[in-house]
C-alpha positions as CSV (number, residue, x, y, z in Angstrom):
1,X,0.0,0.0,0.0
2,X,1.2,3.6,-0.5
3,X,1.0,6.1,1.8
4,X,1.2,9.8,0.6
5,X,2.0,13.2,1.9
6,X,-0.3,16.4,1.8
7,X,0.4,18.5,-0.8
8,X,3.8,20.5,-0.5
9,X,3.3,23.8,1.4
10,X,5.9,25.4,-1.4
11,X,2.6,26.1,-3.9
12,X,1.7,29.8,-2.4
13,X,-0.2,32.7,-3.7
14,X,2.3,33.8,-6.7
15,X,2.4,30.0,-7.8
16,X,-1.4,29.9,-7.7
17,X,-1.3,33.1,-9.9
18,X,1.1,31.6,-12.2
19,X,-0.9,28.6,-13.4
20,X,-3.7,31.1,-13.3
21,X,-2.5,32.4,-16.1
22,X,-2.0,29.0,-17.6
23,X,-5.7,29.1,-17.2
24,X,-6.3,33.0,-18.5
25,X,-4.3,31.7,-21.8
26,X,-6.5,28.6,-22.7
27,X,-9.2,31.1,-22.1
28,X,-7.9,33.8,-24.4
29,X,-7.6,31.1,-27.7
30,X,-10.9,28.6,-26.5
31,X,-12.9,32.2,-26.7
32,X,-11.6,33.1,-30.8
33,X,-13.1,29.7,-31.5
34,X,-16.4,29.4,-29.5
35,X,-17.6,33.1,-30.4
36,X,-15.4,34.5,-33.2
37,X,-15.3,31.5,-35.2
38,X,-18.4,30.4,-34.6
39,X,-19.9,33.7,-35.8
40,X,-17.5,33.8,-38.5
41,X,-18.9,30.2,-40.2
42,X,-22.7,31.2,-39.8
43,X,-22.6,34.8,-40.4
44,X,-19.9,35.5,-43.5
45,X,-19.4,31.9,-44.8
46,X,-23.4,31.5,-44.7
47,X,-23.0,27.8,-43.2
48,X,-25.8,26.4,-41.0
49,X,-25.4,26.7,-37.5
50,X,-25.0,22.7,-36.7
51,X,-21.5,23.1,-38.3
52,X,-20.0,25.4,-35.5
53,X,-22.0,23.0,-33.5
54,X,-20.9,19.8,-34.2
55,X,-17.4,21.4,-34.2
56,X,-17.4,22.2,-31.1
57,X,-18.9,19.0,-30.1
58,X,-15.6,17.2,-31.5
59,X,-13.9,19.2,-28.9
60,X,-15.9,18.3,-26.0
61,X,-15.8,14.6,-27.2
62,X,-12.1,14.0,-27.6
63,X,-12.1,14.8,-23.8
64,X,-12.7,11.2,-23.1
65,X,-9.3,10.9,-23.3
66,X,-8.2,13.1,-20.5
67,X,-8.3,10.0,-18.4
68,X,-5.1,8.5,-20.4
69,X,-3.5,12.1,-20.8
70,X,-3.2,11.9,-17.1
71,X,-1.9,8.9,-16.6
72,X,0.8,9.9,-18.8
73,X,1.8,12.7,-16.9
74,X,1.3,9.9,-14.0
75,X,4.1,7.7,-15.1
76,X,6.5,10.6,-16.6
77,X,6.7,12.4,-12.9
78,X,5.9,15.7,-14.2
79,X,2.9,17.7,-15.2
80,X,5.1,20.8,-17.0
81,X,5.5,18.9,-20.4
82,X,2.0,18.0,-20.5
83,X,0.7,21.5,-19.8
84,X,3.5,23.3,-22.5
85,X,2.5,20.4,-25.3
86,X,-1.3,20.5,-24.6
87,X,-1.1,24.6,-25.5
88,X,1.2,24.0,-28.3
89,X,-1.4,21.5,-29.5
90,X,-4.3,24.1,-28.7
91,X,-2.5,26.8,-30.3
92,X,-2.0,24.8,-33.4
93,X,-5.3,23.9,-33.5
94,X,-6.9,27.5,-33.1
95,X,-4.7,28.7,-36.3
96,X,-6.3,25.8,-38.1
97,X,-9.6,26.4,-36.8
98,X,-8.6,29.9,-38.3
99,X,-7.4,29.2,-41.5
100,X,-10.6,26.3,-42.3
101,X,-12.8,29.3,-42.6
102,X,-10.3,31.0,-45.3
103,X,-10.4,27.9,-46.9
104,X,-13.7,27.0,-46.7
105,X,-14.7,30.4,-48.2
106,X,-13.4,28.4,-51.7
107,X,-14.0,24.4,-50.8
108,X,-16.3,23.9,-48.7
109,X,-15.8,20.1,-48.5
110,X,-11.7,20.9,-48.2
111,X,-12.2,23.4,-45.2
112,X,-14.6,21.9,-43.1
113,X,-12.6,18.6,-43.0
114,X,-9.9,21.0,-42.3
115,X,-11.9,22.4,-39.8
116,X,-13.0,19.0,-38.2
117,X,-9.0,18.4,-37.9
118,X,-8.5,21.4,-35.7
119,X,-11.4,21.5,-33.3
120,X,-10.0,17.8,-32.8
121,X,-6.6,19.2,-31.9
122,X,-8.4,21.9,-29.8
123,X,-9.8,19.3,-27.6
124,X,-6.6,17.0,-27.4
125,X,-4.6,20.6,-26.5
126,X,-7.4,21.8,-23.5
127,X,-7.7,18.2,-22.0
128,X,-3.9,17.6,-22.3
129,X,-2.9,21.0,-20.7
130,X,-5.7,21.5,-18.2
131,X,-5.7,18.1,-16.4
132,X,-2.0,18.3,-15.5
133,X,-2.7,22.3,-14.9
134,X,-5.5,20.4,-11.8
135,X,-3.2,17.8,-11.2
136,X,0.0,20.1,-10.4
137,X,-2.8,22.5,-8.6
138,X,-4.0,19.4,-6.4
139,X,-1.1,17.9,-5.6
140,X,0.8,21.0,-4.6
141,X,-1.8,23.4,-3.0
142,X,-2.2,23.2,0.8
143,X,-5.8,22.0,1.7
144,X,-6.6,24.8,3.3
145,X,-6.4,26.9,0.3
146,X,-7.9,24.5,-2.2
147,X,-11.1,26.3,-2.6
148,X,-9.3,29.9,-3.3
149,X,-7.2,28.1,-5.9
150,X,-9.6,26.6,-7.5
151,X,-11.2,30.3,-8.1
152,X,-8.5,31.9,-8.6
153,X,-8.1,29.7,-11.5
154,X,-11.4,30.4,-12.8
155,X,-11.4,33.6,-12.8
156,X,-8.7,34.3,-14.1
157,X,-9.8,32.1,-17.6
158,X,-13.3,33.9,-17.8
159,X,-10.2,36.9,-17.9
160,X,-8.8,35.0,-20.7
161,X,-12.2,35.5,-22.6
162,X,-12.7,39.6,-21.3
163,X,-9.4,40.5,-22.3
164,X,-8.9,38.5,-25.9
165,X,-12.7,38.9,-27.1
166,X,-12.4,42.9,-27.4
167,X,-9.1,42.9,-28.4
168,X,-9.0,40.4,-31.0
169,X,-12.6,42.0,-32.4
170,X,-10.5,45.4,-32.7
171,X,-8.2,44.2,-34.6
172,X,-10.7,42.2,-36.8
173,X,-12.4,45.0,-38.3
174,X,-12.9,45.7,-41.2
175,X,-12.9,42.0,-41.4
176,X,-11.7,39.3,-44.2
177,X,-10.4,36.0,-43.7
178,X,-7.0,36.5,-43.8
179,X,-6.9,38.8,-41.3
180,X,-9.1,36.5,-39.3
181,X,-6.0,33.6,-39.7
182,X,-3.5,36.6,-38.9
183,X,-5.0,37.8,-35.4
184,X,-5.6,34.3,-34.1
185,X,-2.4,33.6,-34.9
186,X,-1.0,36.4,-32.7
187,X,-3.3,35.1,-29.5
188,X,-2.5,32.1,-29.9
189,X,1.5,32.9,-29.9
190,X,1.4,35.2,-27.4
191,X,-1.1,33.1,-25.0
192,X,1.8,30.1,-25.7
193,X,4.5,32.5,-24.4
194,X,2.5,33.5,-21.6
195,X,2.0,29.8,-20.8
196,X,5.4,28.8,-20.8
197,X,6.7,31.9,-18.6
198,X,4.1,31.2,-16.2
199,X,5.1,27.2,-15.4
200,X,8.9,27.6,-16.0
201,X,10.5,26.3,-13.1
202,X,7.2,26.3,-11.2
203,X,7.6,22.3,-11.0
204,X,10.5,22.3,-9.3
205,X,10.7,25.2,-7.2
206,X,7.0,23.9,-5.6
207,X,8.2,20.5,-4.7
208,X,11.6,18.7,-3.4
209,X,11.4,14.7,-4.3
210,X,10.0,12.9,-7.4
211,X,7.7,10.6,-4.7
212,X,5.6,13.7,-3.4
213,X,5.7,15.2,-7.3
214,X,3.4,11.9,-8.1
215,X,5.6,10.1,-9.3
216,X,5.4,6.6,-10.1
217,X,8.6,4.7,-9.5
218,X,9.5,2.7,-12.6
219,X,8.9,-0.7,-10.3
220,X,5.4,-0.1,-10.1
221,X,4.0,1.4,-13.5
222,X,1.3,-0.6,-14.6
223,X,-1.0,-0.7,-17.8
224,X,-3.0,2.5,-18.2
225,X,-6.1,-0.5,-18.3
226,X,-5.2,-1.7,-15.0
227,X,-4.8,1.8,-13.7
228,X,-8.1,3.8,-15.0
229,X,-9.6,-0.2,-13.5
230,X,-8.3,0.6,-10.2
231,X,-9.0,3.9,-9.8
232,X,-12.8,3.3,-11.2
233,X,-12.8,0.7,-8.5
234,X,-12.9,3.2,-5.7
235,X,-15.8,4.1,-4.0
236,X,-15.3,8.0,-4.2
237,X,-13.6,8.0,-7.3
238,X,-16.4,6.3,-9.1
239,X,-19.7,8.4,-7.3
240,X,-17.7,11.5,-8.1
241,X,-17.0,11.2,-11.3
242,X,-21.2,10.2,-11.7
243,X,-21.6,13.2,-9.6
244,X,-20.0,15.8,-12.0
245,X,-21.1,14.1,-15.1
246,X,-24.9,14.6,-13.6
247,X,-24.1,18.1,-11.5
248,X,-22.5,19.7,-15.1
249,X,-25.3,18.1,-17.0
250,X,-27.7,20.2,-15.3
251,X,-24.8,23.2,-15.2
252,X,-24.7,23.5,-19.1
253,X,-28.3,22.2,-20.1
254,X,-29.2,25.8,-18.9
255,X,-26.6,28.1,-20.6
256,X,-28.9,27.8,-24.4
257,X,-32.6,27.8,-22.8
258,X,-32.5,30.5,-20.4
259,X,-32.3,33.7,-22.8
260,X,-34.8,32.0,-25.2
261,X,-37.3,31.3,-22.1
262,X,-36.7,35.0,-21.0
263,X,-38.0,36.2,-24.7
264,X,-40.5,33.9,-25.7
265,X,-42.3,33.6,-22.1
266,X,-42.0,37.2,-20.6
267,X,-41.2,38.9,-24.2
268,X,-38.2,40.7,-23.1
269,X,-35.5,42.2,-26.1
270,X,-32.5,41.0,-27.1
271,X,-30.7,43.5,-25.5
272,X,-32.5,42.6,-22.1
273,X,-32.1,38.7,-22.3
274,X,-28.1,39.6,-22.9
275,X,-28.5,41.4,-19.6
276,X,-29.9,38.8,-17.7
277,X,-27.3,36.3,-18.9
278,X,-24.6,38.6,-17.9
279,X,-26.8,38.7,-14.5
280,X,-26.4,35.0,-14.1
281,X,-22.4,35.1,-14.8
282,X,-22.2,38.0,-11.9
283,X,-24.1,35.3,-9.8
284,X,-21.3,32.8,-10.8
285,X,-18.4,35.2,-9.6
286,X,-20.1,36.3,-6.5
287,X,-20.9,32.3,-5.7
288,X,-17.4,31.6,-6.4
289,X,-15.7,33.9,-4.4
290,X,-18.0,33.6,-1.0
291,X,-17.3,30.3,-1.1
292,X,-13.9,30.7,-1.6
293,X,-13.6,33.7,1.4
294,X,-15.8,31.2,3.5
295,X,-13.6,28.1,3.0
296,X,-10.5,29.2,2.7
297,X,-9.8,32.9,4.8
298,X,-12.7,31.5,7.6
299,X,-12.8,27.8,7.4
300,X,-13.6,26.2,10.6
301,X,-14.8,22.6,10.9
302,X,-18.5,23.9,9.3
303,X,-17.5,26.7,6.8
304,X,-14.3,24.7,5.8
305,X,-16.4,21.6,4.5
306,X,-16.1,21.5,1.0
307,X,-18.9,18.9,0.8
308,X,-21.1,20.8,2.7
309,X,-20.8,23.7,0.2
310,X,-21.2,21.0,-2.8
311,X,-24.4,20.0,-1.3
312,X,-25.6,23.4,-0.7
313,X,-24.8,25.2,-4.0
314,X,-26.4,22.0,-5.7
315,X,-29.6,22.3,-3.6
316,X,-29.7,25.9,-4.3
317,X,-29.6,25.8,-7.7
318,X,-32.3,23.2,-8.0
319,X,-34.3,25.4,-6.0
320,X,-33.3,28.4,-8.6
321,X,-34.4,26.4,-11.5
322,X,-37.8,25.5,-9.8
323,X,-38.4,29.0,-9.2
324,X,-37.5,30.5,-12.6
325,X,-40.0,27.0,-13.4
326,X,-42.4,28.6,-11.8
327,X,-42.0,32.5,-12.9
328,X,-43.9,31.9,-16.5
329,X,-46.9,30.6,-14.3
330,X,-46.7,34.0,-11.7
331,X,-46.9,36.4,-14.6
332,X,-44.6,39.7,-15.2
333,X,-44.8,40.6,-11.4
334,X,-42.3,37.7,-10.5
335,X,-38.8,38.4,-9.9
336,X,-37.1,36.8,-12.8
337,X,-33.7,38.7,-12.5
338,X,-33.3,38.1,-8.8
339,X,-34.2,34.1,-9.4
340,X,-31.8,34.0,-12.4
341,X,-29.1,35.7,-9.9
342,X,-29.5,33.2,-7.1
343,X,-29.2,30.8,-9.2
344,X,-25.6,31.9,-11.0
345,X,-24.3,32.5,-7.0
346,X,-25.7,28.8,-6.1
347,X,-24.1,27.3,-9.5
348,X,-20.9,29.4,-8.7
349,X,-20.6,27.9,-5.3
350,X,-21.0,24.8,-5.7
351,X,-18.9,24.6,-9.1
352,X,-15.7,25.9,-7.2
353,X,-16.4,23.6,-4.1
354,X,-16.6,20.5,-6.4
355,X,-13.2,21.5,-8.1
356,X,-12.0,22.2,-4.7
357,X,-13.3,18.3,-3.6
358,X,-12.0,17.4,-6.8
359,X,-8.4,18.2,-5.8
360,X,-8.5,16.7,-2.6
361,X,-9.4,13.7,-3.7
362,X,-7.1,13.4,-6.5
363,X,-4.5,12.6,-3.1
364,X,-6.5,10.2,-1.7
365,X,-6.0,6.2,-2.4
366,X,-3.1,5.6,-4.6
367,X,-0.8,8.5,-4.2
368,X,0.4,8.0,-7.4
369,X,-2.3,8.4,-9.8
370,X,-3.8,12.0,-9.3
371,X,-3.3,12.7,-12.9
372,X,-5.4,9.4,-13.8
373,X,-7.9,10.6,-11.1
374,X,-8.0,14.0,-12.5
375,X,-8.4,12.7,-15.9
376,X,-11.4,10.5,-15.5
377,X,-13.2,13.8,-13.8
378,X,-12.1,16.1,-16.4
379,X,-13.6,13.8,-19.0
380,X,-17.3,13.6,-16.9
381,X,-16.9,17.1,-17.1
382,X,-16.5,17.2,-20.6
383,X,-18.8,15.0,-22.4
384,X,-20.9,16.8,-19.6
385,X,-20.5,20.3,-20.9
386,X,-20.8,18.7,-24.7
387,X,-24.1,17.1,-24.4
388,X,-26.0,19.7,-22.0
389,X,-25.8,22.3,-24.4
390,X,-27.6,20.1,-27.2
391,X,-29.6,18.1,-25.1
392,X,-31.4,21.2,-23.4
393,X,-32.7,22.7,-27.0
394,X,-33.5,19.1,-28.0
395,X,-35.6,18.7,-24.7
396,X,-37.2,22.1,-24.8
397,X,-37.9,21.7,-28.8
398,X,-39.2,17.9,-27.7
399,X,-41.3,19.3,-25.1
400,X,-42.6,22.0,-27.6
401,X,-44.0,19.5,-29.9
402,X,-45.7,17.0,-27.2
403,X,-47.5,19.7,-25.0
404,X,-47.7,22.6,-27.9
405,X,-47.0,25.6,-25.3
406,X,-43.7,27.0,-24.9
407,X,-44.3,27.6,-21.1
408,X,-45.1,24.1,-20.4
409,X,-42.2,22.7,-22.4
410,X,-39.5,25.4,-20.2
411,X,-41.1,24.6,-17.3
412,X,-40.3,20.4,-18.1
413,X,-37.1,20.8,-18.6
414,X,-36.4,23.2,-15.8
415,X,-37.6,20.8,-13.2
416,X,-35.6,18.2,-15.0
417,X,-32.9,20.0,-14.5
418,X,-33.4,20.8,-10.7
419,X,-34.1,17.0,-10.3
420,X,-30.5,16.2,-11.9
421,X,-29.4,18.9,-9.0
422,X,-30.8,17.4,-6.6
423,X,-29.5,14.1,-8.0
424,X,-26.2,15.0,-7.5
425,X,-26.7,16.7,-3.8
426,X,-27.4,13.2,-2.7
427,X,-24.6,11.9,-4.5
428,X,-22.3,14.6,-3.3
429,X,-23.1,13.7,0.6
430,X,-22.6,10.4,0.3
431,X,-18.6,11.4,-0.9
432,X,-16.4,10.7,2.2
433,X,-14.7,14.1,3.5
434,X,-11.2,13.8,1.9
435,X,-9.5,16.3,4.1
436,X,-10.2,13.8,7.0
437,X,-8.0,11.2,5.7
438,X,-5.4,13.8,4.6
439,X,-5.0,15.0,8.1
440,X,-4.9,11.6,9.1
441,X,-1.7,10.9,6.7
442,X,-0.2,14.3,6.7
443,X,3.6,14.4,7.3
444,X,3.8,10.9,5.3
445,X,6.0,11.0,2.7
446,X,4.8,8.1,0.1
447,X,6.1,5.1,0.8
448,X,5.2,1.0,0.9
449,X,3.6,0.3,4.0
């Protein structure tokens, strides 16, 4: 059996920062493709909007892989290489993604397989870089400050996407293709450099032996098979990864239904949907960081719980989703805007304490497999965020069609969706408290007991 150390103390608030930044770059390019590009295939090149679509699909599906991309970094010792060749990848990718619409704009068959190419590289570049970014995170940040990090982190992508949207649309105009190709091409090198600064050295300076790195000493690497077997095989391992596939189900089934349920049902404008959506994405950041002030600055043995704020943000935002259920039904007098905000603050919290319980549990068990660990989560996650998107316009449009009113067919899916929440509060419960165990083992340094 292996015993394993806490995470090394040496992974403070400038080191946090640092892979930040990691994260504010993978914001910046993922941000060209998902709004730019997007625009840029239905709007100028005229294609139907299932293209982007199923584009961006390819990206969320390659993420079944991230399990395997961990367990590389697993057996290799080191999470730098993975995180420097998944942004090359994503960098490489974004250019292509760039250049498929130039080419497309002349052969449409040509481009689009081009384009298929390079949201397949996207998706091999985020999964590859961002579960060794968690890993290194997990396995190097104090448990105390697990909940911080993990917004910290967050934040500082959705920065990624605040700074490079404006930017790179300033640049774009007037717009052609080429120029298109041209200013992706300078995010994506300058969000590569930025990557590379920020986790130079970062590796080493945050850690002193191979063992405590997660490592796995060449005696005991196993097939990745027998490894992703073993680590399905645990109890917590397994029910968490159900419970983020089911908790980010209900997350992203939201993020295309709300605005339409806001105009169709209460007739508001464009203009005022777009607000309340920006409303909800406050909610997130406010949710994030009271949780992350309430874990990690007061903590205590009740504010401190990770799983006690999983639970809660879960529960509130099936209670959010009930309400905004049950707004359509109330008439114009009901408090839409205040509904749709408490239920961005309950979807912030619990979304930063799951990455937070995430992280601590990517210690426990087999100390040398948090990459494997944090691979198998990433890829819930991912397939998550792939089919709730779809699968909440195919439910509404569904719902539509067997009950013939728009208000009945929200108000289906809505409570489906609180359901799935409240799904995954029970799930989330039932997840032993992993900081218990770490205290138990703290000062260990891995070894075979």
């Amino acid at each position: 059996m292996i015993r394993v150390s806490a995470p090394s103390q040496g992974l403070g608030w400038v080191g946090i920062v640092r892979l930040g930044l990691v994260q504010t770059a993978l914001g910046a390019v993922i941000v060209l493709l998902t709004s730019t590009i997007n625009r840029v295939m239905v709007v100028e090149l005229a294609l139907p909007a299932v293209v982007p679509g199923l584009l961006i699909a390819i990206h969320y599906a390659v993420q079944v892989l991230r399990p395997a991309w961990g367990y590389g970094s697993d057996v290799g010792g080191k999470r730098t290489p993975w995180i420097i060749g998944g942004m090359a990848v994503l960098c490489v990718g974004a250019i292509g993604a760039a250049y498929s619409t130039y080419w497309t704009s002349f052969s449409a068959g040509y481009g689009l397989a081009a384009a298929a190419v390079s949201f397949l590289l996207v998706g091999m570049g985020v999964g590859a870089a961002g579960t060794s970014l968690l890993t290194l995170l997990a396995t190097r940040v104090a448990p105390q400050r697990r909940a911080a990090a993990a917004t910290t982190v967050w934040v500082m992508m959705i920065m990624g996407f605040v700074i490079s949207a404006p930017l790179a649309g300033h640049f774009l105009d007037p717009y052609s293709h080429e120029r298109l190709v041209l200013v992706t091409s300078c995010v994506a090198a300058i969000a590569f450099v930025v990557a590379v600064l920020a986790v130079h050295g970062i590796e080493r300076a945050s850690a002193g032996d191979s063992i405590k790195a997660g490592t796995t000493p060449e005696k005991e690497k196993r097939p990745f098979r027998e490894v992703l077997a073993e680590v399905w095989g645990e109890p917590d391992a397994r029910r968490f990864t159900i419970f983020i596939f089911m908790s980010m189900l209900a997350y992203s089934t939201q993020d295309l239904i709300l605005e339409p349920f806001a105009g169709l049902v209460f007739g508001l404008s464009p203009g005022a949907t777009t607000k309340i959506a920006g409303l909800q994405h406050a909610g997130v950041l406010v949710g994030m960081i009271g949780v992350s002030i309430a874990a990690s600055v007061i903590g205590g043995r009740i504010l401190g719980s990770l799983r006690l704020w999983t639970v809660t943000g879960c529960i509130g935002s099936a209670l959010s989703l009930l309400c905004i259920a049950a707004s359509g039904h109330v008439g114009p007098e009901f408090p839409l805007r205040a509904a749709i905000f408490a239920l961005g603050v309950a979807n912030g919290g619990f979304a930063v304490a799951a990455i937070g319980t995430m992280m601590a549990l990517a210690n426990a068990g087999n100390g040398s497999q948090q990459g494997t660990r944090m691979g198998l989560w990433g890829a819930g996650q991912g397939v998550a965020f792939g089919l709730g998107g779809f699968l909440g316009t195919v439910a509404v449009d569904a719902a539509r069609y067997a009950v013939g009113d728009p208000l009945r067919a929200f108000t289906i899916v809505f409570v489906a969706e609180a359901i799935m929440f409240i799904v995954s509060a029970t799930m989330a419960a039932r997840i032993d408290a992993p900081q218990k165990r770490e205290a138990e083992s703290n000062g260990l340094v891995a070894a075979g007991v």
